[in-house]
N, C-alpha and C positions, 0 to 999 in steps of 0.2 A: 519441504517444498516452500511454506512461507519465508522463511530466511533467505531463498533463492531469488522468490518472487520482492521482497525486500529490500534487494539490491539490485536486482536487475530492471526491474521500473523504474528506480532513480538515474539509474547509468542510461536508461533510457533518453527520459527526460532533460538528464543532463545534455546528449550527443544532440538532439534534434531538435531542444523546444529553447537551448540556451539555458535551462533552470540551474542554479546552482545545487549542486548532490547535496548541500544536506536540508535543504530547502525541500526537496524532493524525496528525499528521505523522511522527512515532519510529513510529509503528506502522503505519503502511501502506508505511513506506520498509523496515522488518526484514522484514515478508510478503514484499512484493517482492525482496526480495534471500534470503528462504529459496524463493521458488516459482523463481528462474528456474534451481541447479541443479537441481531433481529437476524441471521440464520437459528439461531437456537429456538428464540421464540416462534418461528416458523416451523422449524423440526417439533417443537413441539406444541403446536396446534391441532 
């Protein structure tokens, strides 16, 4: 599901906001790597 979500936020991005895909691809790959440790440290609180 991440890998889907990976690529299709950028093709997103790309279709509607003008972004170029791998510009948009840097940035939905540093989100997901800053959300998954504060989900952990959340799970485990």
């Amino acid at each position: 599901m991440a890998a889907v979500e990976g690529v299709v936020m950028p093709w997103i991005r790309t279709k509607c906001m003008d972004t170029p895909f791998w510009r948009a691809t840097y940035h939905a790959n540093v989100g997901g790597v800053l959300v998954l440790p504060a989900g952990i440290f959340i799970g485990n609180a």
